[in-house]
Chimera marker file (.cmm) of the C-alpha trace (Angstrom):
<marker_set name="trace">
<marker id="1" x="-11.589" y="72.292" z="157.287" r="1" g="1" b="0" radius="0.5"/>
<marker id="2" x="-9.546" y="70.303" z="159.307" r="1" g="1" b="0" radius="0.5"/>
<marker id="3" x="-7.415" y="72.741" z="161.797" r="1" g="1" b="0" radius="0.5"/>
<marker id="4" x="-3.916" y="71.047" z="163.112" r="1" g="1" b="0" radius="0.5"/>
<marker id="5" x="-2.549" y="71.768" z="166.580" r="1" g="1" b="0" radius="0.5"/>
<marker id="6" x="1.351" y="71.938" z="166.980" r="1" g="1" b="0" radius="0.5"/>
<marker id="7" x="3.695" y="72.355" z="169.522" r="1" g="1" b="0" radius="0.5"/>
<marker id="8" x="6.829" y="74.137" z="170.176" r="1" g="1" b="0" radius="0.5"/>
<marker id="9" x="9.316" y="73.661" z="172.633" r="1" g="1" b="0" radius="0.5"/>
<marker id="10" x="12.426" y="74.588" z="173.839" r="1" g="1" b="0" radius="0.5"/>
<marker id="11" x="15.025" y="71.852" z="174.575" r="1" g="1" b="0" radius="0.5"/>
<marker id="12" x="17.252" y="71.745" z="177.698" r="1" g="1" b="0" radius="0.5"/>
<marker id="13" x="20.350" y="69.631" z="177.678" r="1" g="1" b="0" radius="0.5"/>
<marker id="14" x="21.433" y="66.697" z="175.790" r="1" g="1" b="0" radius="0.5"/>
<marker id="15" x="21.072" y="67.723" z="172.193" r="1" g="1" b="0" radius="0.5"/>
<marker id="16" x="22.977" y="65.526" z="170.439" r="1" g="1" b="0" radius="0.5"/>
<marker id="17" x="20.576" y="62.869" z="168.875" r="1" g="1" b="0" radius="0.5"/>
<marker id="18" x="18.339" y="65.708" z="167.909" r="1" g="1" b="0" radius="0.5"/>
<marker id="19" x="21.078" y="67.932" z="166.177" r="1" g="1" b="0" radius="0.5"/>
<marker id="20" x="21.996" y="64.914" z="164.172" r="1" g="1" b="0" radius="0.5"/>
<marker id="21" x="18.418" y="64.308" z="163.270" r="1" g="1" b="0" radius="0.5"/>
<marker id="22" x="18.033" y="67.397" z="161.723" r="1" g="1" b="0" radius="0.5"/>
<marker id="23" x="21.529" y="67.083" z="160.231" r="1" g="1" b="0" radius="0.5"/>
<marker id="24" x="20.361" y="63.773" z="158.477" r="1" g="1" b="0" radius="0.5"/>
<marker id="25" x="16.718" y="65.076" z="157.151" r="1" g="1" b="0" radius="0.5"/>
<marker id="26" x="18.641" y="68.180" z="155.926" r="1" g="1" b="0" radius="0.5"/>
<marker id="27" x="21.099" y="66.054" z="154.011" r="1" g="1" b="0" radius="0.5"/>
<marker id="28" x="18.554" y="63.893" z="152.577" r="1" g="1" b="0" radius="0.5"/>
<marker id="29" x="16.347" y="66.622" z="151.393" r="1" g="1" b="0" radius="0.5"/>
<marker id="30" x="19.661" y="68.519" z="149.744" r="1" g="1" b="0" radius="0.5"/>
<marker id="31" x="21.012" y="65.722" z="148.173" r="1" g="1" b="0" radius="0.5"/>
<marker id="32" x="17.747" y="64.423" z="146.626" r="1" g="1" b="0" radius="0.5"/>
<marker id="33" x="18.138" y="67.866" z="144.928" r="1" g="1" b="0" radius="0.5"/>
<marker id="34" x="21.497" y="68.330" z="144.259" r="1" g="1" b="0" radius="0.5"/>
<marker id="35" x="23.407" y="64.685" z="144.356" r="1" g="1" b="0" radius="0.5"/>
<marker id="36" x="25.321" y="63.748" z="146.941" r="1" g="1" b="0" radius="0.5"/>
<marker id="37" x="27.858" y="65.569" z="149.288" r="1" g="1" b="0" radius="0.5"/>
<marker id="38" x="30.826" y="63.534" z="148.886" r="1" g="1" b="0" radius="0.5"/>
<marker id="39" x="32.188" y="65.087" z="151.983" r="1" g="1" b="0" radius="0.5"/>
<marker id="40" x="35.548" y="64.383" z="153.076" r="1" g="1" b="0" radius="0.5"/>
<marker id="41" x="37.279" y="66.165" z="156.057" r="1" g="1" b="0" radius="0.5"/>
<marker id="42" x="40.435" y="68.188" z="155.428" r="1" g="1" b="0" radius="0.5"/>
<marker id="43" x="42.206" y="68.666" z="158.750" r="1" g="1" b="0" radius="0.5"/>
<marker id="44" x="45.814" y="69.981" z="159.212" r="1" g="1" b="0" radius="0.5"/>
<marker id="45" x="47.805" y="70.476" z="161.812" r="1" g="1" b="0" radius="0.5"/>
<marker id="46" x="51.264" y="72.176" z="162.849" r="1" g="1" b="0" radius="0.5"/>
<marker id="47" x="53.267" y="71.074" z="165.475" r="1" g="1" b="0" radius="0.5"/>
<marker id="48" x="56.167" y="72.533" z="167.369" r="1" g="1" b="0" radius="0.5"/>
<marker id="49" x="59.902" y="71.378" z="168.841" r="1" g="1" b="0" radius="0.5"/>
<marker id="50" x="58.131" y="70.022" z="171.759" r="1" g="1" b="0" radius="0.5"/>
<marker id="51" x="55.053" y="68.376" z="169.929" r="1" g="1" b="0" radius="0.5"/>
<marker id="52" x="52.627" y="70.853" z="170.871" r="1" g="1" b="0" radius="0.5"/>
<marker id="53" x="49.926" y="72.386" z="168.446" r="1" g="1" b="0" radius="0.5"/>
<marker id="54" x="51.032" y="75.730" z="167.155" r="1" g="1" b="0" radius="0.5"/>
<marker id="55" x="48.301" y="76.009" z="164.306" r="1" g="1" b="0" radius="0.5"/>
<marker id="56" x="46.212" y="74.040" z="162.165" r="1" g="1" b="0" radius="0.5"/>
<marker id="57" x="43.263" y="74.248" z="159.516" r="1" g="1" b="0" radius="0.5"/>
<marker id="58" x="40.141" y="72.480" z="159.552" r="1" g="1" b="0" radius="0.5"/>
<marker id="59" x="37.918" y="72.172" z="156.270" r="1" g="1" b="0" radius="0.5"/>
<marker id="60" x="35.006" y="69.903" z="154.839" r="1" g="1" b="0" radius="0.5"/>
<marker id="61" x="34.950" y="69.216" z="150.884" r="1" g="1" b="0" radius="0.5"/>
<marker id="62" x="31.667" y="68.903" z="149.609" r="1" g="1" b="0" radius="0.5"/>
<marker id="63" x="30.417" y="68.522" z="145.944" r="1" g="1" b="0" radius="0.5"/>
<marker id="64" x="32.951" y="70.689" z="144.358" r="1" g="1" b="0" radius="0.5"/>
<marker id="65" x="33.204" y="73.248" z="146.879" r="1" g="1" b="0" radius="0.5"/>
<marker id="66" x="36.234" y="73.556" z="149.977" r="1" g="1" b="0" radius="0.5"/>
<marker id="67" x="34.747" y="75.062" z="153.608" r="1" g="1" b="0" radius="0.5"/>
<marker id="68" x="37.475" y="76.456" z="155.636" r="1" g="1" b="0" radius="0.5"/>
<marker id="69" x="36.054" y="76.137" z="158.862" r="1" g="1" b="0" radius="0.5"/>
<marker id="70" x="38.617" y="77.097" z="161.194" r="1" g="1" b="0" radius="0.5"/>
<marker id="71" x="41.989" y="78.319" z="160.389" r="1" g="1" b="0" radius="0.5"/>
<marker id="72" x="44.391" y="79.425" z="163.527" r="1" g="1" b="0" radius="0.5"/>
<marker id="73" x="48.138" y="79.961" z="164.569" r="1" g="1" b="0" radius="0.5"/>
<marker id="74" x="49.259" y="80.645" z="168.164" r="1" g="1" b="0" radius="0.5"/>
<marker id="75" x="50.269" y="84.530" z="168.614" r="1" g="1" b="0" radius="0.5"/>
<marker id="76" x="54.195" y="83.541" z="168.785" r="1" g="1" b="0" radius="0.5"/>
<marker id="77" x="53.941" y="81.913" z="165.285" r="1" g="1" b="0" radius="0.5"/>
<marker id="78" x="52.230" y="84.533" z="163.730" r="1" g="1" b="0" radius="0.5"/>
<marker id="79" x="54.009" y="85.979" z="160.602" r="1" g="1" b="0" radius="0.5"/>
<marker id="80" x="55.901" y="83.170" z="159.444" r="1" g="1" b="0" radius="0.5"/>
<marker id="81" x="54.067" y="81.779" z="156.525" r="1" g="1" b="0" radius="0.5"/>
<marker id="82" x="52.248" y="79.083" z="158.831" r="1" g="1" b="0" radius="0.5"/>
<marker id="83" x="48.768" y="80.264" z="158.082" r="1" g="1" b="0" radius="0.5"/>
<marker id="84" x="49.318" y="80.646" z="154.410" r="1" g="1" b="0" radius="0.5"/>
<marker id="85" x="50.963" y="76.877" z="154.092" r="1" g="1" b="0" radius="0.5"/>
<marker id="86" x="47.768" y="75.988" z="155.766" r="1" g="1" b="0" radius="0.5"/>
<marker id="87" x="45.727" y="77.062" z="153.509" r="1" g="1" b="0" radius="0.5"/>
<marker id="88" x="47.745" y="76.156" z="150.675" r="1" g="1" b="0" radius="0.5"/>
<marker id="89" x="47.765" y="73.053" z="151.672" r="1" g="1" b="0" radius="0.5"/>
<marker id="90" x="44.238" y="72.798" z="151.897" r="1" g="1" b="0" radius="0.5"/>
<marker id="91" x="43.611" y="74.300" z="148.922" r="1" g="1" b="0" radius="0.5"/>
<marker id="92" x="45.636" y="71.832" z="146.949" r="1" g="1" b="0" radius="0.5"/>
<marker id="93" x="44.075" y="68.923" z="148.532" r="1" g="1" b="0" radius="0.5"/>
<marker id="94" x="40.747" y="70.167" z="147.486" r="1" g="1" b="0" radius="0.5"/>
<marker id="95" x="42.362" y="70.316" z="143.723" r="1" g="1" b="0" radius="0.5"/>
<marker id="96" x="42.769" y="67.275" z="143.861" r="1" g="1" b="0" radius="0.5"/>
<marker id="97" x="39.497" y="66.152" z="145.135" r="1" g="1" b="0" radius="0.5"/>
<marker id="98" x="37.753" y="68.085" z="142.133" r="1" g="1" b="0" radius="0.5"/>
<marker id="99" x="36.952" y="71.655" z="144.114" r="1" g="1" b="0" radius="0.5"/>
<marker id="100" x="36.883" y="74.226" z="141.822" r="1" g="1" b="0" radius="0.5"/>
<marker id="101" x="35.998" y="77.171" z="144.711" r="1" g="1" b="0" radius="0.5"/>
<marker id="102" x="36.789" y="77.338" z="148.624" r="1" g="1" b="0" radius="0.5"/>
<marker id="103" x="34.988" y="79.396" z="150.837" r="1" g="1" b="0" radius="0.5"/>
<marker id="104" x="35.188" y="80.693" z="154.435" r="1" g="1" b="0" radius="0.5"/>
<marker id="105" x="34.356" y="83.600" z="157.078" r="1" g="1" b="0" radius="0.5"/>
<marker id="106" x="36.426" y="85.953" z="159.109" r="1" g="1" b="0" radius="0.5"/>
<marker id="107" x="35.529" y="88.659" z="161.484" r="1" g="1" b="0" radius="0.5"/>
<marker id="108" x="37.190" y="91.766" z="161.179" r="1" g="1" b="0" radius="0.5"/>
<marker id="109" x="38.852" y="91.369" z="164.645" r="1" g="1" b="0" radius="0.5"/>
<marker id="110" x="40.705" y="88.270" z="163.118" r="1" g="1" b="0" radius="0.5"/>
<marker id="111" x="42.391" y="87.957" z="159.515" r="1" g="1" b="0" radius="0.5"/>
<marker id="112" x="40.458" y="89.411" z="156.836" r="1" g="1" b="0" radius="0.5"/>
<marker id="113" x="43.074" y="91.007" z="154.946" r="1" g="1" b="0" radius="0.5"/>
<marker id="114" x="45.599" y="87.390" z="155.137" r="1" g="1" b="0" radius="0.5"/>
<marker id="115" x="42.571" y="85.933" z="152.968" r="1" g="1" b="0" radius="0.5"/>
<marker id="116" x="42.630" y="89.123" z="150.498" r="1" g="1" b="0" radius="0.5"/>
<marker id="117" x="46.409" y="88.261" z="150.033" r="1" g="1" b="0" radius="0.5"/>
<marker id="118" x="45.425" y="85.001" z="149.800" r="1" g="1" b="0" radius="0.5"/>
<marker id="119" x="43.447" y="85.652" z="146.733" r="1" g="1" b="0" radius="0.5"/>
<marker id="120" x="39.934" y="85.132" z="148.364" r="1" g="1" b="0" radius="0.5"/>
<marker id="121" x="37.239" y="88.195" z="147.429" r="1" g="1" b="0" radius="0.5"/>
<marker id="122" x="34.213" y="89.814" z="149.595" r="1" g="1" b="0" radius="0.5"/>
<marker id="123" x="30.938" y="88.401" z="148.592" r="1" g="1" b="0" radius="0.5"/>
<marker id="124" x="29.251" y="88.970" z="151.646" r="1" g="1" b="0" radius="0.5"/>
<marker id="125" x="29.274" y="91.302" z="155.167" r="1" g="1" b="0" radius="0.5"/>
<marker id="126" x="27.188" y="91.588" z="158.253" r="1" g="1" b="0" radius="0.5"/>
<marker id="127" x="28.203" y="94.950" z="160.134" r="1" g="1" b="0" radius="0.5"/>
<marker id="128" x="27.890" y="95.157" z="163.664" r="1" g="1" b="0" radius="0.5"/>
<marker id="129" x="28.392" y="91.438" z="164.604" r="1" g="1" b="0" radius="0.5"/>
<marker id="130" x="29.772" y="91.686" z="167.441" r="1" g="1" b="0" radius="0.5"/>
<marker id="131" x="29.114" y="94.686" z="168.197" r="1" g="1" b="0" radius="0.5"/>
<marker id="132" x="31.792" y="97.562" z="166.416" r="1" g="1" b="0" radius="0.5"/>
<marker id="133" x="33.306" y="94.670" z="164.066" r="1" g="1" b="0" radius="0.5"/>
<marker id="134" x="31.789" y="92.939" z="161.281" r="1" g="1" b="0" radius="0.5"/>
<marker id="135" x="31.868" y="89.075" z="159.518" r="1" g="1" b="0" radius="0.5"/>
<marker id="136" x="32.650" y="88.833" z="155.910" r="1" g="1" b="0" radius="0.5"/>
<marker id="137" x="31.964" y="85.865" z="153.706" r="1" g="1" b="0" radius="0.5"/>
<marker id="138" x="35.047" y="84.982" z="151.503" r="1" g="1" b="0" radius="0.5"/>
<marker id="139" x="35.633" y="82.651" z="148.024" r="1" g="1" b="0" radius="0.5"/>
<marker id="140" x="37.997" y="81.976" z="145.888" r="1" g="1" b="0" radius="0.5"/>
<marker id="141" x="38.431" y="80.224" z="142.525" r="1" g="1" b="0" radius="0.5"/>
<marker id="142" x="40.423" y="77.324" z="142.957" r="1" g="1" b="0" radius="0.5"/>
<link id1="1" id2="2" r="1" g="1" b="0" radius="0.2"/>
<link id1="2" id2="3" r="1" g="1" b="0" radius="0.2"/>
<link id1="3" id2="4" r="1" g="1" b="0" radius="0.2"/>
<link id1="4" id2="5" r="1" g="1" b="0" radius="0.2"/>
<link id1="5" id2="6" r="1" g="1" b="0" radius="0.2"/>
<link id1="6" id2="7" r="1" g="1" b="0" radius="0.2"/>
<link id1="7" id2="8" r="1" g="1" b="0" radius="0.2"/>
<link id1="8" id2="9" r="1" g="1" b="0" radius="0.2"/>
<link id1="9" id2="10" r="1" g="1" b="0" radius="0.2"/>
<link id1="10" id2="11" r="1" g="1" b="0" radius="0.2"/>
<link id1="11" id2="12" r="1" g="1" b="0" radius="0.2"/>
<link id1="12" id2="13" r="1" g="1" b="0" radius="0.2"/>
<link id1="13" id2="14" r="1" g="1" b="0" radius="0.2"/>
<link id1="14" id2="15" r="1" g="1" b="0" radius="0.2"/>
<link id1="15" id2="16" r="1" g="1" b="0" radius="0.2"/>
<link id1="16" id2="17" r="1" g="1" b="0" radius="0.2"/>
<link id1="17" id2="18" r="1" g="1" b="0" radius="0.2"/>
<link id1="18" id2="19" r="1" g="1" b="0" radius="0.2"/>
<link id1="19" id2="20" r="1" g="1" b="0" radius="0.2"/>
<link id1="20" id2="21" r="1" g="1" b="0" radius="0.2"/>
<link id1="21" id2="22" r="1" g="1" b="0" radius="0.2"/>
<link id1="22" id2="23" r="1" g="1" b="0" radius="0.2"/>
<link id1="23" id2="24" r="1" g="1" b="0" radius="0.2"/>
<link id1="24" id2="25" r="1" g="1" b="0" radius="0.2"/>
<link id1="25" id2="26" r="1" g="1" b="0" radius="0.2"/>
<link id1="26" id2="27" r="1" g="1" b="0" radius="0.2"/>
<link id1="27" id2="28" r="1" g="1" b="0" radius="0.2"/>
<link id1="28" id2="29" r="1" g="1" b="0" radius="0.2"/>
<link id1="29" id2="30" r="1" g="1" b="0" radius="0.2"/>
<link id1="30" id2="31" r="1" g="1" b="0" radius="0.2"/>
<link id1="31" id2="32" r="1" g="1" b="0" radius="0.2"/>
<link id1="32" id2="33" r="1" g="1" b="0" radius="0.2"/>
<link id1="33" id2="34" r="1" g="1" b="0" radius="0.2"/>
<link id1="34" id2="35" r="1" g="1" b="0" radius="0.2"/>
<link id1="35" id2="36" r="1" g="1" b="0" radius="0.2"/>
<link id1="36" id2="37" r="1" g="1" b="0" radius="0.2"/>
<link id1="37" id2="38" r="1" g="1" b="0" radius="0.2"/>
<link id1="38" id2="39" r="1" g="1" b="0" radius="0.2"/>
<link id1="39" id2="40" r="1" g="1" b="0" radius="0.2"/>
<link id1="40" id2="41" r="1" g="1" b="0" radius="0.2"/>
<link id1="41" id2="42" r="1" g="1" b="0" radius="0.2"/>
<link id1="42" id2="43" r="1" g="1" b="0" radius="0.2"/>
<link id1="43" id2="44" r="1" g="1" b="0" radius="0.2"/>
<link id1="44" id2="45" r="1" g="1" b="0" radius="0.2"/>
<link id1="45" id2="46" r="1" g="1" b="0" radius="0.2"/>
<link id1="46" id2="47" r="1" g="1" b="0" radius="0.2"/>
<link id1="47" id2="48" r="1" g="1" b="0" radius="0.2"/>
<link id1="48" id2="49" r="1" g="1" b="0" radius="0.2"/>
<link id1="49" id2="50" r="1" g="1" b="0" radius="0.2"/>
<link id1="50" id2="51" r="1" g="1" b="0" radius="0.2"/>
<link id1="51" id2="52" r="1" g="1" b="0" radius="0.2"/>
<link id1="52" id2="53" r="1" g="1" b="0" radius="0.2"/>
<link id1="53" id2="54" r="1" g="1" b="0" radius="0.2"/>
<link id1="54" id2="55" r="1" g="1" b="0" radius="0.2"/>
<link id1="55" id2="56" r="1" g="1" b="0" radius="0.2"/>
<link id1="56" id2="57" r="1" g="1" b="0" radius="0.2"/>
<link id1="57" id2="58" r="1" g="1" b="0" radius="0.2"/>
<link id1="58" id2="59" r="1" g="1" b="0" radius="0.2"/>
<link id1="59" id2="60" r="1" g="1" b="0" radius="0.2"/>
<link id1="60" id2="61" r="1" g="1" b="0" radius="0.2"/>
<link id1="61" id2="62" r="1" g="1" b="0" radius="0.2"/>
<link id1="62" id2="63" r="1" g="1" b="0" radius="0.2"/>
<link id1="63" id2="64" r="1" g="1" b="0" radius="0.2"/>
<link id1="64" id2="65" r="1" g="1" b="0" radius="0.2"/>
<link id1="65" id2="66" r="1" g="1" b="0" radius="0.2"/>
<link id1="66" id2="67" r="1" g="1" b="0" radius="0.2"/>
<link id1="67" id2="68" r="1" g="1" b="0" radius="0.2"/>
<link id1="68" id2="69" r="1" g="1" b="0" radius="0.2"/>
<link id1="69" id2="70" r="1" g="1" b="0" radius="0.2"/>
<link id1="70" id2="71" r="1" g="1" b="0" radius="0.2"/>
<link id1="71" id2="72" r="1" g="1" b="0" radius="0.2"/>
<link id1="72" id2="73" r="1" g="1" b="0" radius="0.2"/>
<link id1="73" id2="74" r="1" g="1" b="0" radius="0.2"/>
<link id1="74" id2="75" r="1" g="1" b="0" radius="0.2"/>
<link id1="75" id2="76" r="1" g="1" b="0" radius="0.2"/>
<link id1="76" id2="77" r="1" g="1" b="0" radius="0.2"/>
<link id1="77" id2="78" r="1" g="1" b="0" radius="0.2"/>
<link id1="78" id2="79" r="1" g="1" b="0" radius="0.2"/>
<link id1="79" id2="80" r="1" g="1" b="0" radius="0.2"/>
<link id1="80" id2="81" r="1" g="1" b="0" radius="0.2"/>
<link id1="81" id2="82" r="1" g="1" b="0" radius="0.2"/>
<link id1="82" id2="83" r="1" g="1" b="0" radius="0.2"/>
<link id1="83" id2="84" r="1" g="1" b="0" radius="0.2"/>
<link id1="84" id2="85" r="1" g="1" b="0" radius="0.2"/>
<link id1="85" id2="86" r="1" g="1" b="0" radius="0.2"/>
<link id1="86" id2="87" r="1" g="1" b="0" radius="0.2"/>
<link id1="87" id2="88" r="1" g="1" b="0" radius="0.2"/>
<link id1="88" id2="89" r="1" g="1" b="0" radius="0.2"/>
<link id1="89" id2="90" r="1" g="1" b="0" radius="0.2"/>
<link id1="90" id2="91" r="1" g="1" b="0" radius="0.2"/>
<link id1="91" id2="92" r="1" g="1" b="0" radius="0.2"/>
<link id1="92" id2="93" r="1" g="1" b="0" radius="0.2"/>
<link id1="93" id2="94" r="1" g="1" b="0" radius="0.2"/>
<link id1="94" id2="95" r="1" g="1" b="0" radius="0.2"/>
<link id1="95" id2="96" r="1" g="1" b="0" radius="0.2"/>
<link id1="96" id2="97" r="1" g="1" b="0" radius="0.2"/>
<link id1="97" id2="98" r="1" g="1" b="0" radius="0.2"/>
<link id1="98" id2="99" r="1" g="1" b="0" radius="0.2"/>
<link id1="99" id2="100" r="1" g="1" b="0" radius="0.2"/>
<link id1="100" id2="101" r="1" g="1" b="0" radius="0.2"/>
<link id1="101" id2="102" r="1" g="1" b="0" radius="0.2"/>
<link id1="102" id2="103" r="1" g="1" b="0" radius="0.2"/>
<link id1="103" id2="104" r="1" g="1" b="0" radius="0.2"/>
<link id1="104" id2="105" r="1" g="1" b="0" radius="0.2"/>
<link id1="105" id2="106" r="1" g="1" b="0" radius="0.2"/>
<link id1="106" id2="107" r="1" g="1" b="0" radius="0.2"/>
<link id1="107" id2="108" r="1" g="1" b="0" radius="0.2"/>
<link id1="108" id2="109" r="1" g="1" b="0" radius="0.2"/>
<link id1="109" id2="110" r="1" g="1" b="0" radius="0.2"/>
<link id1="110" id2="111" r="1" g="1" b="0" radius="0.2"/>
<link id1="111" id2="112" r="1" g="1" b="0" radius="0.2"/>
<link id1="112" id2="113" r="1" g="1" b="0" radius="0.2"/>
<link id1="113" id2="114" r="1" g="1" b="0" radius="0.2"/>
<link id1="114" id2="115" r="1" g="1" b="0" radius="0.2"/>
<link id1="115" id2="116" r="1" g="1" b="0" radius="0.2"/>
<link id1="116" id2="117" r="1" g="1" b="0" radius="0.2"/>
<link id1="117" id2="118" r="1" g="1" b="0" radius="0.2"/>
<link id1="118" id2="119" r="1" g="1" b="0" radius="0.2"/>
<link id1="119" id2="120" r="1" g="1" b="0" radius="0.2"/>
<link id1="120" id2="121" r="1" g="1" b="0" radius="0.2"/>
<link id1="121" id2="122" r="1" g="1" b="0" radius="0.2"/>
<link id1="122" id2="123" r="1" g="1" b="0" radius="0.2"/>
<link id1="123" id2="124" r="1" g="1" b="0" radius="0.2"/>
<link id1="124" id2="125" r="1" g="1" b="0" radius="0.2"/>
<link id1="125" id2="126" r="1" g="1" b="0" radius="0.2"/>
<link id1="126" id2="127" r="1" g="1" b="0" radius="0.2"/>
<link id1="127" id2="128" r="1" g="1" b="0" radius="0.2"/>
<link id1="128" id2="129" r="1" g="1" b="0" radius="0.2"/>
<link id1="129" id2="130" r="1" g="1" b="0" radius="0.2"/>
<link id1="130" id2="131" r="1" g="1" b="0" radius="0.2"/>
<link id1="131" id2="132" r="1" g="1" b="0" radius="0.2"/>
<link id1="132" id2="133" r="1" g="1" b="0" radius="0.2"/>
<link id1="133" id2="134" r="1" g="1" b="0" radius="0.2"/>
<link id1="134" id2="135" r="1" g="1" b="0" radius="0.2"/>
<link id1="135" id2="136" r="1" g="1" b="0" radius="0.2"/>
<link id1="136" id2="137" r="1" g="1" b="0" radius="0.2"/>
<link id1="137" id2="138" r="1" g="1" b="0" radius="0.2"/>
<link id1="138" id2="139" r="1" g="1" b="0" radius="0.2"/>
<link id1="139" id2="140" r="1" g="1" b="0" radius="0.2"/>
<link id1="140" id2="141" r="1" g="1" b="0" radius="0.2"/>
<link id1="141" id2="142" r="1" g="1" b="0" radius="0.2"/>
</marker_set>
């Protein structure tokens, strides 16, 4: 029998060119599966009376599916309907693109109940992370 020797090893510093080698074989062996991505970047972004970033959204369309990756509005804009024409907007883009469901995470520290009144529902949650919070895992029909 012929016995195989491996090795493992931790890597220090520049990552890059590795990260995106795994990124590639993962791709390749997903899409020779399930068809391409046909990803497309959905990024939005708010700005105020003096041109500075107040909020924005930043998403990835893939197959027929919308990630929300990151969704955010500065404290002093909070509450004004910001977050939700985000997402909106977002949402409709992805309509148009062919999504039929968006999904996204949000710790409990941050804005899970904005994505309950936004229509999104629970399908997932890890307690304790961080520590006395948890992270749910969010969809929505689109």
């Amino acid at each position: 029998m012929k016995t195989t020797t491996y090795q493992i090893n931790k890597l220090l510093g520049k990552t890059k060119a590795f990260k995106e080698h795994l990124t590639r074989e993962l791709r390749a062996y997903t899409e020779s599966k399930a068809g391409p991505f046909h990803a497309r970047e959905i990024n939005l972004r708010v700005k105020g009376k003096r041109d500075q970033m107040i909020g924005g959204l930043s998403a990835v369309k893939y197959w027929n599916c919308l990630f929300v990756d990151k969704l955010w509005v500065d404290d002093k804009h909070r509450k004004q309907g910001l977050g939700k024409r985000l997402l909106e907007k977002a949402e409709a883009e992805a309509r148009k693109l062919g999504c039929k469901i968006s999904h996204l995470n949000s710790h409990s520290l941050q804005a899970p109940g904005f994505y309950r009144k936004m229509g999104y529902k629970v399908f997932g949650r890890l307690k304790l992370y961080p520590k006395g919070q948890s992270v749910y895992h969010f969809f929505k029909k689109l």
